[in-house]
C-alpha positions, -999 to 999 in steps of 0.1 A, spaced: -77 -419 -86 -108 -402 -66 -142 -417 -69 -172 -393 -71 -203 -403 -68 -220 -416 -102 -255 -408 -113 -289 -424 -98 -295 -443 -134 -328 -454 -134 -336 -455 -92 -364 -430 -83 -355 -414 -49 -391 -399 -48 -402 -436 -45 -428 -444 -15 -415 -439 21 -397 -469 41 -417 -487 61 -392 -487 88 -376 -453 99 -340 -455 88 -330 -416 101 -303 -420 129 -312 -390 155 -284 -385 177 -304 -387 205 -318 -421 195 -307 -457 203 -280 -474 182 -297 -491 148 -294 -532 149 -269 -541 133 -271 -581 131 -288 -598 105 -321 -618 120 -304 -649 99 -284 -664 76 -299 -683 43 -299 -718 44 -308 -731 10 -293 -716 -21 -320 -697 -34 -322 -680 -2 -281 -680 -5 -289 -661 -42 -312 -637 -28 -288 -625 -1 -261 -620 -23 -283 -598 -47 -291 -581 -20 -260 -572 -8 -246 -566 -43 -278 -545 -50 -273 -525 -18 -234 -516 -26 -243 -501 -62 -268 -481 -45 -245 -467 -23 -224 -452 -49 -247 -441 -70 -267 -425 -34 -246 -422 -4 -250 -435 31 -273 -406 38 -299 -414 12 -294 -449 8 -323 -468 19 -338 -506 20 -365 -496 -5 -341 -483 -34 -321 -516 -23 -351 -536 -27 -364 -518 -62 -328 -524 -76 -323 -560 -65 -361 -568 -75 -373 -585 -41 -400 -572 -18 -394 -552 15 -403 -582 36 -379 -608 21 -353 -581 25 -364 -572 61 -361 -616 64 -323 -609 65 -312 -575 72 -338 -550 98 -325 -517 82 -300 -501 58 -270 -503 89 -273 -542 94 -267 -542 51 -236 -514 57 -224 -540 87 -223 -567 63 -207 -553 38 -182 -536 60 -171 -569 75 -167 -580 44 -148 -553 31 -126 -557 66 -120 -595 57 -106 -590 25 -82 -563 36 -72 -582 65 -60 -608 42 -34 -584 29 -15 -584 62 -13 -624 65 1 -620 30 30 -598 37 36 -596 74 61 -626 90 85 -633 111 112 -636 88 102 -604 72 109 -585 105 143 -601 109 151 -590 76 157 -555 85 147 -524 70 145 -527 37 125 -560 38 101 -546 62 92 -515 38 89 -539 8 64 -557 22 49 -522 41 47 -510 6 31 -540 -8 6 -546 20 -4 -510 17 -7 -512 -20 -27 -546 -17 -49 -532 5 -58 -502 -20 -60 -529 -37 -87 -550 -22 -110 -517 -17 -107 -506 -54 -118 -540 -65 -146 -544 -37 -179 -530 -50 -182 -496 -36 -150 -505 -15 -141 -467 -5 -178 -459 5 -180 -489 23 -149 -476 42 -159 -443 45 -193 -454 58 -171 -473 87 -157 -445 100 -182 -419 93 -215 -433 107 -209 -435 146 -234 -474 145 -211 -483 125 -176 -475 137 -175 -507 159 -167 -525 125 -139 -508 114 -124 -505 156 -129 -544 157 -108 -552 127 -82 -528 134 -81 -546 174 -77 -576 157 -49 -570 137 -29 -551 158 -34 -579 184 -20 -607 160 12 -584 145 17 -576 177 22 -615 187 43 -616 159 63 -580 167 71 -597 200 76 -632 188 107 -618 161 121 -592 182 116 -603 217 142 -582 232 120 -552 224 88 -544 249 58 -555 242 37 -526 247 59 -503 225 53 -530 202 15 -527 206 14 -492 199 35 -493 173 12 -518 149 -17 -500 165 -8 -467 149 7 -484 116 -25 -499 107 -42 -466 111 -14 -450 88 -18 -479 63 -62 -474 63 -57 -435 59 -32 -437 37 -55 -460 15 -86 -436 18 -65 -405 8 -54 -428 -27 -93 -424 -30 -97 -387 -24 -68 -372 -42 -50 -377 -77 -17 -390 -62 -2 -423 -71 -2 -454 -58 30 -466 -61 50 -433 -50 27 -425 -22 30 -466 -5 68 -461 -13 74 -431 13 47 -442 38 65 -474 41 99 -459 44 82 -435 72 67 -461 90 96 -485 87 120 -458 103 101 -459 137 101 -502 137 139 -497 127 143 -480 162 126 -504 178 148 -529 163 179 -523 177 
């Protein structure tokens, strides 16, 4: 089902100005994106979480554009400077969450992608395509402003590393095991091929956000598509 974006509740946007600049010219140099550090007792631990949590229910209820540290700070009641402690602008809190957002979609693959599900032929292979990309939907429905997280990834240039990274990274390790159960076939055909099937599967997700389709029907044919090209490969 699409998400819209919700109302502002009780968050003035006419509050007083950042204290850092958070605007991203294009002319300007990328935003950092690390945090300065990582709490070490659990009230600090507390405090970074609320943070975080506070900064994805601004996001839907703002956008990227107009999300900012201070409505992040106003809604998770801590002060600019113990926010600023962890995170030196709105990006570094939109890098977090992305990576964490990446993680738990990540963990989808391990799930359904083997060895033994490759040599099972087609119709294994777009089972499991069908329930990874499911899964996956999954994950982003149930993270906390999931689909503008993932929007945000690919949308905001600073930010694009994150969702570049991940998809590097998977397409690395299913193509280790691409090669390792079907090591007739070449490697770098096997490359591109999970290289362009995990961009199918993260589009394919983000269009289960933007129209009324469903789920099950749309992961059903995507699978069967992207099956029929491994199938090739296969013999």
């Amino acid at each position: 089902m699409p998400q819209t974006r919700r109302k502002t509740s009780d968050i003035s946007l006419d509050s007083a100005p950042e204290s850092l600049p958070e605007s991203l010219p294009d002319a300007a140099a990328p935003p950092s994106l690390a945090g300065k550090k990582l709490p070490a007792q659990q009230r600090a631990t507390e405090t970074y979480e609320r943070i975080l949590e506070a900064a994805a229910q601004t996001l839907i209820e703002v956008g990227v554009e107009r999300l900012s540290t201070n409505l992040v700070c106003m809604r998770a009641g801590v002060s600019p400077p113990a926010l600023y402690r962890y995170f030196p602008n709105k990006y570094a809190l939109l890098f977090e969450l992305g990576q964490r957002l990446m993680q738990r979609q990540n963990e989808c693959v391990t799930k359904w992608m083997s060895v033994e599900v490759v040599r099972g032929g087609v119709p294994a292979l777009e089972e499991a395509l069908a329930g990874l990309l499911l899964d996956t939907y999954a994950a982003t429905r149930d993270t906390p402003a999931g689909v503008w997280i993932m929007r945000a990834m690919r949308a905001v240039p600073a930010l694009q590393e994150v969702r570049l990274a991940s998809h590097a990274a998977v397409t690395e390790a299913q193509t280790r095991l691409l090669v390792k159960a079907l090591p007739g076939a070449k490697r770098a055909e096997l490359k591109l091929a999970s290289r362009i099937v995990v961009e199918l599967i993260y589009a394919t997700v983000e269009m289960l956000f933007d129209e009324s389709l469903k789920p099950k029907e749309v992961a059903r044919i995507a699978a069967g598509m992207m099956a029929s090209h491994l199938a090739k490969v296969m013999r």
